[in-house]
N, C-alpha and C positions, 0 to 999 in steps of 0.2 A: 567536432560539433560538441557543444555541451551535453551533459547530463544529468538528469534531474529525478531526483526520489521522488515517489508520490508513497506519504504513509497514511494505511490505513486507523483511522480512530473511532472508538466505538462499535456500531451499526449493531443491527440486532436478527440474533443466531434463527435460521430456518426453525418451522414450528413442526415440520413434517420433512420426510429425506425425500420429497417429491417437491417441496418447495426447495429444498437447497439443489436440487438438481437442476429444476429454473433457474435457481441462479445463478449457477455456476456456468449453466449454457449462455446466457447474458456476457458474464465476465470473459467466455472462450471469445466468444464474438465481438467484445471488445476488444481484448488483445490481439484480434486477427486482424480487426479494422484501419490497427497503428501498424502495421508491418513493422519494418525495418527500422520504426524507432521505437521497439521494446528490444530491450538491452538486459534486462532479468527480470522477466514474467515469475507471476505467485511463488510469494515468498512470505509463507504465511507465518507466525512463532507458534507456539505452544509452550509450557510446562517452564513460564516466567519466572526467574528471583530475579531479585533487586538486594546489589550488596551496598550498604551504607557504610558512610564512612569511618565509624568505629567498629567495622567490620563483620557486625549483624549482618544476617540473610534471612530475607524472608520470601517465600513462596508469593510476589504478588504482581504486578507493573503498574507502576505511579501514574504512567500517561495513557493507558490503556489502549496504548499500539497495538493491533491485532500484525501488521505485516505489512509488506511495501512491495512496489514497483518499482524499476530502473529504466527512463527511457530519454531518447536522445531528440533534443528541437533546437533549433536554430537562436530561444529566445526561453526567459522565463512564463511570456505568453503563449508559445505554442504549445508548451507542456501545461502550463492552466487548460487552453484549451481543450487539451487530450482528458485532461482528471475531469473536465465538466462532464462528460459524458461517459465516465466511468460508472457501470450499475451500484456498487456499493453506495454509493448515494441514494440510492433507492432503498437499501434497507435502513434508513436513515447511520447510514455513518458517513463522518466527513474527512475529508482529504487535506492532507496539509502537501505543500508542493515545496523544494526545497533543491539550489543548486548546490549539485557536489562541487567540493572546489579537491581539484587532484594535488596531490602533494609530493613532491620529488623530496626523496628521501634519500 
């Protein structure tokens, strides 16, 4: 079955550790809701560089990916499906959906 990244962009950080506790209870019950086609549940970044190609680094992320999901649908619609109802939409940030393509190396 295919698989499909769902990456986190944007959304905006709890104001209270009581709000992000709601939220996070939201996201567990999201991921519980998809059973067997979450393939790598929170996968959040932290502590981002970006190395340029004249080999500068700087402390920052160009696309403001906060983190991704890994799950398995039958279509690139059923995994749209899955991100619509993901809570991070709630704290307005948006999802981009994208299939992995595997590569025999």
């Amino acid at each position: 079955m295919p698989k499909f990244i769902i990456s986190y962009l944007g959304g905006e950080h709890p104001k209270t550790p009581e709000e992000g506790q709601a939220h996070f209870a939201k996201y567990k019950e999201w991921l519980g809701g998809l059973g067997d086609a979450v393939v790598s549940p929170a996968n959040p970044f932290k502590n981002t560089h970006t190395v340029f190609p004249d080999g500068n680094v700087e402390v920052k992320s160009l696309t403001n990916m906060s983190g991704f999901t890994v799950v398995s649908a039958e279509s690139i619609d059923g995994a749209l499906e899955m991100a619509k109802s993901c809570p991070f939409l709630d704290i307005n940030g948006s999802l981009e959906v994208s299939e992995l393509v595997e590569m025999n190396m």
